[in-house]
C-alpha positions as CSV (number, residue, x, y, z in Angstrom):
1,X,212.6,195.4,184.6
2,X,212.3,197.3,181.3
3,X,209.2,196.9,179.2
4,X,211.5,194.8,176.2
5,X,212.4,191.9,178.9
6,X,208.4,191.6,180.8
7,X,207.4,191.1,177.0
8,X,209.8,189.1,176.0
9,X,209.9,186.7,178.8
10,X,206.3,186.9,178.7
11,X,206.2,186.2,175.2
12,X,208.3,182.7,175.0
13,X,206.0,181.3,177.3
14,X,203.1,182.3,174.9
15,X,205.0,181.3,172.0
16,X,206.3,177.9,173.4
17,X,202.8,176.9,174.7
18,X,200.6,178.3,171.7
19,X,203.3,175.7,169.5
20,X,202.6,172.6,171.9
21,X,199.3,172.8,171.4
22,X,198.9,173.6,167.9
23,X,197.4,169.7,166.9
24,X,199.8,168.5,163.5
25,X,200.7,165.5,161.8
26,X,201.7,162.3,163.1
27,X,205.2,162.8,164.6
28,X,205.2,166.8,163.5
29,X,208.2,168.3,165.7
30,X,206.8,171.9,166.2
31,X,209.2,175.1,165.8
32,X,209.2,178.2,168.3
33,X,211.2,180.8,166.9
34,X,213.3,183.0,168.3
35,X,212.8,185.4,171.7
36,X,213.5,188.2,169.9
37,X,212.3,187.6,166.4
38,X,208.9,189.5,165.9
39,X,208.0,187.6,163.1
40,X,207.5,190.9,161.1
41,X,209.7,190.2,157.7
42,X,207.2,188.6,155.7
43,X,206.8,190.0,151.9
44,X,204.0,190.4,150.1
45,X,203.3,191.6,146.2
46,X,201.7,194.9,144.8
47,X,202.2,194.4,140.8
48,X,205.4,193.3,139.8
49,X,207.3,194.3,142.8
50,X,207.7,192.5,146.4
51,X,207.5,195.0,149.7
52,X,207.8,194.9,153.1
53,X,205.5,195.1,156.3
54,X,206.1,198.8,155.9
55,X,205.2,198.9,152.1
56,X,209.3,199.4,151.1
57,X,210.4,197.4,148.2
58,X,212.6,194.6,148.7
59,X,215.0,193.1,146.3
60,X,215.2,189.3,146.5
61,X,218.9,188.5,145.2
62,X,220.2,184.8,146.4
63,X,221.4,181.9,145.2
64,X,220.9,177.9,145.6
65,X,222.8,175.4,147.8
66,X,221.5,171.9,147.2
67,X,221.6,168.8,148.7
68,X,218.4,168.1,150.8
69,X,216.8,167.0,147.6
70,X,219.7,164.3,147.0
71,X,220.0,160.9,148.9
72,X,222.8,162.6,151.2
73,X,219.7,164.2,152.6
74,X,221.6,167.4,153.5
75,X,223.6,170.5,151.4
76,X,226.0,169.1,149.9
77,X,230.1,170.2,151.4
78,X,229.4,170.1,155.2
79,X,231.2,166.9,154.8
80,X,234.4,169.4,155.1
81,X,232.8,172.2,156.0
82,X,231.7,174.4,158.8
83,X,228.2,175.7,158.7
84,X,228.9,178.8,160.4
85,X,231.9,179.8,158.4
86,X,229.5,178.6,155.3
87,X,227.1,180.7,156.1
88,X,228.9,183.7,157.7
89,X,231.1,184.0,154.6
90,X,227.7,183.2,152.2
91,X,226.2,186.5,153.7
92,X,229.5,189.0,153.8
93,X,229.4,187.9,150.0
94,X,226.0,189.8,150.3
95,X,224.0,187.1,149.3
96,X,220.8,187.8,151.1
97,X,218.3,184.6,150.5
98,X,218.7,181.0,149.9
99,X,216.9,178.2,147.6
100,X,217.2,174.9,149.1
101,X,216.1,172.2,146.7
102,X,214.2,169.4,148.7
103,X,212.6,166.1,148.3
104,X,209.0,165.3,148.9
105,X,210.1,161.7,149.9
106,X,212.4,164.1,152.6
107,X,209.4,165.8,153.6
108,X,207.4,162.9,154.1
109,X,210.2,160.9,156.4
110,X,209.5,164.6,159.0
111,X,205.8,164.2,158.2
112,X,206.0,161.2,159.3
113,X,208.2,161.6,162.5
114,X,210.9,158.8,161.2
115,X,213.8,161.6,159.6
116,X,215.4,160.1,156.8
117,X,219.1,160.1,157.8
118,X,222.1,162.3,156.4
119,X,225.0,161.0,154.7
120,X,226.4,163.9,154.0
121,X,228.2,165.6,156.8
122,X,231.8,165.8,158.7
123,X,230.7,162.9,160.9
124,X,230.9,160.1,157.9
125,X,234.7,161.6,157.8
126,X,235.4,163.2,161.0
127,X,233.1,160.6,163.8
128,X,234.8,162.9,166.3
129,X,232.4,165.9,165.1
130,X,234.9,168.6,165.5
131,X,233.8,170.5,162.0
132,X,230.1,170.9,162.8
133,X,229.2,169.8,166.5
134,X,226.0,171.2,166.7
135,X,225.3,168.3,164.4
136,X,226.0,165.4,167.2
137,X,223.8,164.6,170.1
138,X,224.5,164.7,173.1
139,X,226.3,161.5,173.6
140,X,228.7,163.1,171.7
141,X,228.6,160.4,168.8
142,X,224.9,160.3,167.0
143,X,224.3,162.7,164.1
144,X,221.2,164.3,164.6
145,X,218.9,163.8,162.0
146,X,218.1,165.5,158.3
147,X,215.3,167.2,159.9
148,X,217.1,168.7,162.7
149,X,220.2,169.6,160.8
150,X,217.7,171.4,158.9
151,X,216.4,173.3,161.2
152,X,219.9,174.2,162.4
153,X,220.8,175.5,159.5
154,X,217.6,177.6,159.4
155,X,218.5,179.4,162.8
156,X,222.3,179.9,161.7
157,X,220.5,181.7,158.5
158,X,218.8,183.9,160.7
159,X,222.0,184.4,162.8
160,X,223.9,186.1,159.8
161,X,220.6,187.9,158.4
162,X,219.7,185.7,155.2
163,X,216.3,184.4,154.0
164,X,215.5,181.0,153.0
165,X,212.6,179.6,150.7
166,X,212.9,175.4,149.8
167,X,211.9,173.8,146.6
168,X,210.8,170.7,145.8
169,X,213.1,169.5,143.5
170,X,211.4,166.1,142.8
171,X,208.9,163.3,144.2
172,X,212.0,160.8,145.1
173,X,215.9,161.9,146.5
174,X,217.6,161.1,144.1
175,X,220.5,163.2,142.9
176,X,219.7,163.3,139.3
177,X,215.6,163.9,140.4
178,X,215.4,167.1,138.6
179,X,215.1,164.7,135.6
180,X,211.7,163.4,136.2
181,X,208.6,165.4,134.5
182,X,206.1,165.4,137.1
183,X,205.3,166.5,141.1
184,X,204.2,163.4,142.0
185,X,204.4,159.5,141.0
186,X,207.5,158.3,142.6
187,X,208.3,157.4,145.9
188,X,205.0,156.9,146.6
189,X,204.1,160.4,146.1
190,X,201.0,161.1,145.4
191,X,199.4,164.9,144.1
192,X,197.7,164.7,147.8
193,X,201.4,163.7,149.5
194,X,202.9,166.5,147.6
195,X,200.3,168.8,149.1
196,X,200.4,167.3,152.3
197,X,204.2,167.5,153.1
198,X,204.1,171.6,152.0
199,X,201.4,172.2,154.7
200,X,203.3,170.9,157.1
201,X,206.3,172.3,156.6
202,X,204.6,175.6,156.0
203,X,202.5,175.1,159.7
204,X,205.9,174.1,161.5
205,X,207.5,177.0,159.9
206,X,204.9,179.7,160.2
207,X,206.5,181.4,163.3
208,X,209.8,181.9,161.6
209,X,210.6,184.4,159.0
210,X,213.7,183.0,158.1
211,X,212.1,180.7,155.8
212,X,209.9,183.0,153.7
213,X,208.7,181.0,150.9
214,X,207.8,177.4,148.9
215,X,209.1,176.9,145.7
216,X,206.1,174.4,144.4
217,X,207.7,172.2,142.3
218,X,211.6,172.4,140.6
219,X,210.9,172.3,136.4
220,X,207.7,170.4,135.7
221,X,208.4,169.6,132.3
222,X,207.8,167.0,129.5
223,X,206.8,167.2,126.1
224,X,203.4,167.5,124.3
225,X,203.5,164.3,122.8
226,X,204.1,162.3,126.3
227,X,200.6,163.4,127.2
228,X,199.5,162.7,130.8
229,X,203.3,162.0,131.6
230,X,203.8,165.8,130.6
231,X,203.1,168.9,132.6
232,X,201.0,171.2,131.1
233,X,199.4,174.8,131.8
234,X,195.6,175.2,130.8
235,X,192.2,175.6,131.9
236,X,191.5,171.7,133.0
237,X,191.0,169.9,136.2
238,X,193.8,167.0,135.0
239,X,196.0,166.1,137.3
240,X,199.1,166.7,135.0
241,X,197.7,170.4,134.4
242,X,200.5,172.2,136.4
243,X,198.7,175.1,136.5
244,X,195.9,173.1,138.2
245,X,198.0,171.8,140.8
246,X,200.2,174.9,141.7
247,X,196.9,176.5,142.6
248,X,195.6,174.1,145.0
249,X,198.7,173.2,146.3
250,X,199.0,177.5,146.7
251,X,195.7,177.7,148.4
252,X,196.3,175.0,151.3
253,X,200.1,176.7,152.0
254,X,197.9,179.8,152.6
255,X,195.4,178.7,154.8
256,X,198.2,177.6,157.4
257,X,200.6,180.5,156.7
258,X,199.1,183.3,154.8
259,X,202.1,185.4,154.8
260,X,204.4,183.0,152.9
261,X,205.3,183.9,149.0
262,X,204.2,181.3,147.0
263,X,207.0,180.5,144.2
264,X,205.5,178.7,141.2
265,X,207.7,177.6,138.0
266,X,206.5,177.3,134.4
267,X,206.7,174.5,132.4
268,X,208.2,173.1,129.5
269,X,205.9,173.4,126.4
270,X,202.6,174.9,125.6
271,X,200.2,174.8,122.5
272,X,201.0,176.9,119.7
273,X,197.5,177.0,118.1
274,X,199.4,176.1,114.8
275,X,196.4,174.1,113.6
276,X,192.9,174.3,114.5
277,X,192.0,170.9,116.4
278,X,195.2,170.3,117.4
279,X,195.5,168.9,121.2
280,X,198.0,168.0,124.2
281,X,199.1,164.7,123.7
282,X,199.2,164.6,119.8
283,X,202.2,163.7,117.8
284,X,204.5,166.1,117.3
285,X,205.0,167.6,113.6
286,X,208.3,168.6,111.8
287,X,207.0,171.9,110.4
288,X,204.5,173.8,112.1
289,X,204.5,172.3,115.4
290,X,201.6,172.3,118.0
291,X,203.9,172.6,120.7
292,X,206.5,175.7,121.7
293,X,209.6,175.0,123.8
294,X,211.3,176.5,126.1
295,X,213.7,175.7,129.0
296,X,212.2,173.5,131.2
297,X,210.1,175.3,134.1
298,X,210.7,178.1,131.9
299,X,207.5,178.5,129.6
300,X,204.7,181.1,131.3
301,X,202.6,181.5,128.0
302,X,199.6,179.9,129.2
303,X,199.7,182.4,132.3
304,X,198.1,184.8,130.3
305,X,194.8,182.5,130.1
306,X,194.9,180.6,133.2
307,X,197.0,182.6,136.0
308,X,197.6,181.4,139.4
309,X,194.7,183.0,141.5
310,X,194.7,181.5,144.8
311,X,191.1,182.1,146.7
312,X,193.3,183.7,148.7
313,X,194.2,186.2,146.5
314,X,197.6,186.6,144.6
315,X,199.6,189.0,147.1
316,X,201.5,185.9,147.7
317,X,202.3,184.4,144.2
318,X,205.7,184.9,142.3
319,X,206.0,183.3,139.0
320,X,209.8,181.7,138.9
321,X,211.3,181.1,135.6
322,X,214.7,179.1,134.8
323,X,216.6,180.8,132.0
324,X,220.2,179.2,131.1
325,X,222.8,180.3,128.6
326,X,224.1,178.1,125.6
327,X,226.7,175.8,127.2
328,X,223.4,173.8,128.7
329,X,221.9,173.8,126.0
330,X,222.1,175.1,122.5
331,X,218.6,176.7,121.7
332,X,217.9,178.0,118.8
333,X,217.8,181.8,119.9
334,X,221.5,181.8,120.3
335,X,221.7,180.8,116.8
336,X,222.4,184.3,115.7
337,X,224.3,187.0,117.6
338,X,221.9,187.9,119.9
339,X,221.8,190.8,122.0
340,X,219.4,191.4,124.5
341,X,216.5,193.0,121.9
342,X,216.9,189.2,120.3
343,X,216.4,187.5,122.8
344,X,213.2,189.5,123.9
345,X,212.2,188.8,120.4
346,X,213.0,185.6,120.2
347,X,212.4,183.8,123.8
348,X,211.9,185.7,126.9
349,X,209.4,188.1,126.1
350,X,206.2,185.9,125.2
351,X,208.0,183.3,127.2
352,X,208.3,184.8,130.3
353,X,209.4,188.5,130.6
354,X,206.2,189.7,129.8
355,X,205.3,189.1,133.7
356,X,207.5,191.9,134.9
357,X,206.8,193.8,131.8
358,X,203.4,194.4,132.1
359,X,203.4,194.6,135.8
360,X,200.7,191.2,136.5
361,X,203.4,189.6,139.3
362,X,206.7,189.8,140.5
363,X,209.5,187.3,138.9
364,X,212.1,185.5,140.6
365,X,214.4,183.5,138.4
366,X,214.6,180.6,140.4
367,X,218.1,179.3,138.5
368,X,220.1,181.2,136.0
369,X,223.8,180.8,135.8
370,X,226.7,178.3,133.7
371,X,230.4,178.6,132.7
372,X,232.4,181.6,132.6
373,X,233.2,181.4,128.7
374,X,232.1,182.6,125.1
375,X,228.6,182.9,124.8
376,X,227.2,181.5,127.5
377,X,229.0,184.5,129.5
378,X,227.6,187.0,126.9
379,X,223.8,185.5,127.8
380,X,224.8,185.9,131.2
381,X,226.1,188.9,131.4
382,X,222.8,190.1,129.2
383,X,220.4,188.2,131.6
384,X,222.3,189.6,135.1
385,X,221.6,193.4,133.2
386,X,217.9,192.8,132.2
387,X,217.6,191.8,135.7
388,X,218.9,194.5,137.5
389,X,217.4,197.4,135.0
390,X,214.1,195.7,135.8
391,X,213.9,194.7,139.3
392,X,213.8,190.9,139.0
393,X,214.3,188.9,141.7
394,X,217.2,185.8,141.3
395,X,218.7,182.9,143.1
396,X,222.3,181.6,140.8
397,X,222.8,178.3,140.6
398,X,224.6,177.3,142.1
399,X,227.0,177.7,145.3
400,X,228.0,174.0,145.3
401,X,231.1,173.0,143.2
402,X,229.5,169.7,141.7
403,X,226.7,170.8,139.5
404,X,228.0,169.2,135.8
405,X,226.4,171.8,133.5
406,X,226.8,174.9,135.0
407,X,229.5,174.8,137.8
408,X,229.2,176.8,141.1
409,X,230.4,179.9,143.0
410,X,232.7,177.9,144.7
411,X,235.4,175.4,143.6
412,X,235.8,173.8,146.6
413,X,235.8,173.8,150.2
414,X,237.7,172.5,153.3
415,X,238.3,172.7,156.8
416,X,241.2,172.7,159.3
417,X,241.3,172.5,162.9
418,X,241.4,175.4,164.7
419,X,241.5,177.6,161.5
420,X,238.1,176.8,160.4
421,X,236.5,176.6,156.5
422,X,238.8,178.0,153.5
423,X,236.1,178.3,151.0
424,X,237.9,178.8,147.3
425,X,235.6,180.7,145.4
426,X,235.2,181.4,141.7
427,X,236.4,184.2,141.7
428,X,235.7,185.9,138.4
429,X,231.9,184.2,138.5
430,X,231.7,185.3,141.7
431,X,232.5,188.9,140.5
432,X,230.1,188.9,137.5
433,X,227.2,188.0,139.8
434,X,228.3,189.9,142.5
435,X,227.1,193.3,140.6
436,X,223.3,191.4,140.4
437,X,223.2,191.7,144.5
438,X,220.8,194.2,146.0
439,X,223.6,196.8,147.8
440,X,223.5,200.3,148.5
441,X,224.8,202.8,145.5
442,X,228.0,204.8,146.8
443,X,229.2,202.6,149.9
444,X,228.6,198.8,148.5
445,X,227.1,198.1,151.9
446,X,224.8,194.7,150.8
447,X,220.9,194.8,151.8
448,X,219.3,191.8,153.8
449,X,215.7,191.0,154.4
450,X,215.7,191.0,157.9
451,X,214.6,194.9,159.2
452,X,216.9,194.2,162.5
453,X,219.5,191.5,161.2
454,X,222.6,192.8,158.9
455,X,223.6,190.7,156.4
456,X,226.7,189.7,156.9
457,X,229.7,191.9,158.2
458,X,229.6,193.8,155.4
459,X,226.0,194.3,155.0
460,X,223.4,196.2,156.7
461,X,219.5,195.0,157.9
462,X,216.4,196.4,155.6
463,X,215.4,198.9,158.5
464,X,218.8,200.2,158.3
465,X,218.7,200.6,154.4
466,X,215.0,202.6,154.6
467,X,216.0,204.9,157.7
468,X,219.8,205.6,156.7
469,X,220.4,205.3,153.0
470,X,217.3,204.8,150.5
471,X,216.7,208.6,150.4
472,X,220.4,209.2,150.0
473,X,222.3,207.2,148.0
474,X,220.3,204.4,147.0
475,X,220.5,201.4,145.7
476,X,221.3,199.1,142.1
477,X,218.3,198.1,141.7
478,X,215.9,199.3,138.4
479,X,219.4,199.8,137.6
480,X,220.4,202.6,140.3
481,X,218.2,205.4,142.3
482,X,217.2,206.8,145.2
483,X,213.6,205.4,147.3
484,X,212.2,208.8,145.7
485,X,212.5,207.2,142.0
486,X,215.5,210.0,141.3
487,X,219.4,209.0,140.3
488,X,221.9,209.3,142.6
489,X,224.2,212.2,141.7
490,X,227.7,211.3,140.8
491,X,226.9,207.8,140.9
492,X,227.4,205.6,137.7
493,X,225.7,202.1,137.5
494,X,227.1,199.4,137.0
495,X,225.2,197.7,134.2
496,X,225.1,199.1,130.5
497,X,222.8,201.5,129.8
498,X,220.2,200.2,128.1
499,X,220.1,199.9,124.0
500,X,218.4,202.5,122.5
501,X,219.0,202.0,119.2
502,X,216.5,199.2,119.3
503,X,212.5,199.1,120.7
504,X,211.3,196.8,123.1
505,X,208.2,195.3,122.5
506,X,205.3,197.2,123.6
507,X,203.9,196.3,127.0
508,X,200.4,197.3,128.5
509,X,201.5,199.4,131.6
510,X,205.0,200.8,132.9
511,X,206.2,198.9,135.8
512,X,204.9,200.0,138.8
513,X,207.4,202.7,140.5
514,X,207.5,203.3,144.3
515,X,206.9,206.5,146.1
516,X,206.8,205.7,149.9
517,X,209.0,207.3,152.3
518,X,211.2,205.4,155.0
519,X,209.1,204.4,157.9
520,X,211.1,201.8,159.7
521,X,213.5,203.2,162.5
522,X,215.9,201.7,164.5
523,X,215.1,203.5,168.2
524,X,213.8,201.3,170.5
525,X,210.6,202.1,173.1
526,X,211.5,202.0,176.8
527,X,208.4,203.5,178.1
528,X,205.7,201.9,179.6
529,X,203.1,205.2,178.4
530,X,200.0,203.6,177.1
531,X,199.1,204.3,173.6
532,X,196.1,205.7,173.3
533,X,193.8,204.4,170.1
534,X,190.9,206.0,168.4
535,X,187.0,204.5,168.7
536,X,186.6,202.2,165.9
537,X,183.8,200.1,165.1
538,X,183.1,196.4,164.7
539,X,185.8,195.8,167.1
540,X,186.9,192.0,167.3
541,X,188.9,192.3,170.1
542,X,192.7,190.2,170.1
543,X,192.9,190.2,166.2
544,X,195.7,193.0,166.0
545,X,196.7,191.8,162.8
546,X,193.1,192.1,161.0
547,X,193.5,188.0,159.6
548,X,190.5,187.1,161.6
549,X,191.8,185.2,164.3
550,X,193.1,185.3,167.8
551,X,196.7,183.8,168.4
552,X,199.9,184.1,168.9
553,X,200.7,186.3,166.0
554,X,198.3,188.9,167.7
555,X,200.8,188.6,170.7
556,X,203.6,188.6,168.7
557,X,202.5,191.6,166.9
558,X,201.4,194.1,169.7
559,X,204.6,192.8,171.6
560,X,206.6,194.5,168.5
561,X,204.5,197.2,168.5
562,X,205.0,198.5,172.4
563,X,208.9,198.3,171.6
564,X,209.1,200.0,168.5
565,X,205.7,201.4,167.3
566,X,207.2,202.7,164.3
567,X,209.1,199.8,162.6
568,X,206.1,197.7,163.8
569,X,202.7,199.5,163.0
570,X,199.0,198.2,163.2
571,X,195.8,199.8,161.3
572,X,193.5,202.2,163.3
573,X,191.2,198.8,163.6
574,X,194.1,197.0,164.5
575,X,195.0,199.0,167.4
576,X,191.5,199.1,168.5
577,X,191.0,195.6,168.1
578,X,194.6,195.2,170.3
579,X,193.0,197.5,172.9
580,X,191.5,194.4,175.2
581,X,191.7,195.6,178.8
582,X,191.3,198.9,180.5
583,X,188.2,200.7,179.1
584,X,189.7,202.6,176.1
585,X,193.0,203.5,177.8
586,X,195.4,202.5,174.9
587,X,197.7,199.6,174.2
588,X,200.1,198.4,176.9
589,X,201.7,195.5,178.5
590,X,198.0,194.5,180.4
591,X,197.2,194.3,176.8
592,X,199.5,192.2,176.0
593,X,199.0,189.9,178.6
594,X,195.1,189.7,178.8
595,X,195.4,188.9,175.0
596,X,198.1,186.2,176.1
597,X,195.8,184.5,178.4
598,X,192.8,184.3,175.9
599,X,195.6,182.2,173.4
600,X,196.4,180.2,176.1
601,X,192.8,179.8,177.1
602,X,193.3,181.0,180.7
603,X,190.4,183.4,180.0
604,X,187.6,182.9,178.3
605,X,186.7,186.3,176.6
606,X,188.0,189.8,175.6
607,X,187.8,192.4,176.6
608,X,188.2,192.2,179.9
609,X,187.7,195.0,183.0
């Protein structure tokens, strides 16, 4: 038997039993991932900028399919709808990630092992099951429940190569949730509950990822004058202090999963130091206001003071603005007619741009999007630019047809017997995002996240991209080059070039530029050849990944590493560390297994003779 099968039939066992025992919450269904998924596509940042295991730069470029924060308890269109032909056609559309909006009274039903159940699928419509069987149990006749349609939906993501992060889109579901201020305080949420639910879903998930982040909270908001019923950003301990809560919320997500990206939104108004004494809470003033607006979970202003610094550290923190276009709402900087330098003036800028700018964190815009008219195209069309010319990562809102204020990327969906899902799409919206998605410069070929999974039929996987093109022909993002930082010859981008006529506003540092070279490679190892490591010392033998601990990631990871050394590396300590059995004779498959055993408990110590 070839090396890949021993460790991979080796390693399910490992996996399987290391999940059993891991002790949870009440009712806590555990999640193995997949046999052949090496659990090696978390991100992490470095400035501005989100990479790779293998220190490439990734390009986060989705969009939202809601539902699971609603009372259906599920995405919304599966009703008449296949999720495979959702999904499949989702990522040969390129689309490499999704935000799923969520509930915390969801989250708290799987917590609780007592799934709230789904309204929202072809069984309500179709009790034989024939658009989505997976759905049914085995009688044939009981819809599995929201948490395990969830979780479904999770491994079809990682069939067709996308990424997946969930936000919590309010306390209660409710489909007009997004309303309410505040994290907690319905539903019999609680800040704790809030907390709570994100840990677990972050310990059930830590062994897949497919889903790569948490999205803390959709849109705190509230006005100054509403006080405690208001998020704010500042320097206190008060339970309505967002900034406050994001952080410890951050912190406990970490100490169960320290790979996952933390997402954390703004809010909706901050002080303006108009007046000296003036304080959160007070009465708002026609002229010279104490307060400064902006959409809500837009406003980042009081990041400057009080940033989100995790004891972890903040390699896993991406600030996520909403920015929307007039027909949502008419704001007062598209009073004039503003171009892009306007609107830096004027809003994004000191609201939010200044992030990216001045290279403190990366930025995804959780939600940007609206109707294909007037002005509200024009701010689009602007926004979609800016983000592209300066790496910004973006989820549209949305996919689903039934959002009021904005519309979606489809207009509607349905599904016919032995022809599957016809899935109308807006076309021309479609067409102006489309040009936002991270894809290769000359062939179009669209980029995942996953370094073994393409994207879609007419994508291609992240290892794919760094071994094949990235040196070539590139990519669209910082608005088209090459891995080396150089344009691609004969190539002409497809945003505008940027206006010259006017100066941005002056930022502190340039954003950080990338100069690694492809490492990741596609060959796979067949031999059993030890590999040999160098002395090191301080050796803690197991801990391959340098977190500290023994586990199943340590398997996991030297697994990876025997099949493909190059796509999966470890540090000089690491290797040493990995090197368990043997007497200094290099990492193989008796590595493996002797660090297996000592996970399982089987053994009591490392190294062994």
């Amino acid at each position: 038997m070839k090396i890949k099968k021993i460790l991979a039939a080796m390693l399910s066992f490992a996996v399987v039993a290391a999940s059993a025992s891991i002790s949870g919450f009440t009712g806590a269904t555990k999640y193995a991932s997949a046999l052949d998924d090496c659990n090696d596509d978390w991100l992490h940042a470095e400035g501005s900028r989100l990479y790779d295991m293998n220190g490439n730069e990734v390009w986060l470029t989705g969009a939202n399919w809601f539902g699971f924060n609603c009372s259906e308890n599920c995405v919304h269109y599966l009703w008449s709808a296949d999720v495979d032909d959702v999904l499949q056609e989702v990522a040969d559309r390129g689309i490499n990630v999704i935000r799923f909006p969520i509930s915390s009274e969801l989250l708290v039903s799987w917590m609780e092992g007592t799934p709230n159940p789904v309204s929202s699928v072809s069984g309500n419509a179709d009790p034989a099951f024939t658009i989505n069987p997976d759905f049914v149990l085995e009688d044939g006749k009981t819809l599995k429940d929201s948490m395990q349609i969830f979780d479904i939906i999770m491994q079809k993501c990682k069939k067709y190569g996308i990424k997946a992060f969930v936000d919590i889109h309010s306390p209660h579901s409710d489909n007009s949730g997004h309303n309410y201020n505040l994290w907690y305080g319905k539903a019999g949420v609680t800040t704790e509950v809030w907390i709570e639910t994100l840990v677990w879903l972050a310990e059930k998930y830590k062994n897949d990822d497919t889903l790569i982040g948490y999205d803390l909270k959709n849109e705190p908001h509230g006005k100054g004058q509403e006080g405690v019923e208001a998020a704010k950003w500042d320097g206190s301990t008060d339970e309505n202090n967002w900034a406050y809560a994001a952080t410890k919320c951050a912190e406990a997500i970490l100490d169960v999963n320290p790979n996952a990206l933390i997402f954390v939104e703004g809010v909706e108004q901050s002080m303006s130091g108009a007046m000296e004494g003036d304080y959160w809470g007070m009465p708002d003033r026609r002229d010279n206001s104490p307060y400064i607006g902006a959409w809500w979970g837009g406003n980042f202003r009081g990041a400057r003071e009080y940033p989100i610094v995790p004891k972890q550290g903040t390699s896993q923190i991406v600030y996520s603005p909403h920015d929307y276009g007039p027909s949502v709402y008419a704001q007062t900087w598209f009073d004039k007619d503003f171009k892009e330098q306007t609107l830096l003036d004027d809003y994004w800028y000191d609201t939010w741009a200044w992030i990216n700018a001045e290279d403190v964190a990366p930025e995804l815009i959780g939600e940007w999007g609206g109707h294909m008219e007037g002005d509200n195209l024009k701010w689009m069309l602007l926004l979609r630019d800016y983000m592209i010319k300066n790496h910004i990562n973006h989820t549209f809102w949305c996919l689903n047809t039934n959002s009021g204020d904005t519309g979606g990327l489809w207009d509607s969906l349905g599904f016919q017997q032995g022809e599957g899902t016809t899935i109308d799409w807006n076309e021309p919206k479609y067409e102006m995002f489309e040009v936002s998605l991270w894809q290769t410069q000359k062939t179009g070929k669209y980029i995942g996240l996953d370094h073994q999974v393409a994207l879609g039929k007419n994508g291609i996987s992240l290892n794919d991209f760094y071994a094949n093109y990235a040196n070539t022909e590139g990519s669209n993002l910082d608005g088209g080059k090459t891995a080396s930082g150089n344009p691609v010859q004969g190539v002409t981008t497809t945003t505008a070039p940027k206006d010259t006529t006017t100066t941005p506003k002056v930022t502190t540092t340039t954003p950080k530029a990338t100069t690694t070279t492809p490492k990741a490679t596609t060959t796979t190892t067949t031999t059993t050849k030890p590999i040999v490591t160098e002395p090191v010392a301080d050796i803690k033998y197991g801990d391959a990944n340098g977190d500290g601990a023994v586990d199943v990631a340590d398997v996991v990871l030297v697994k990876c590493y025997l099949i493909n050394g190059e796509s999966y590396s470890m540090t000089k300590q690491g290797a040493a560390n990995a090197d368990v059995q043997g007497k200094s004779n290099g990492i193989n498959v008796q590595d493996v297994i002797a660090i297996q055993k000592y996970v399982l408990k089987l053994i009591d110590e490392l190294p062994v003779a």
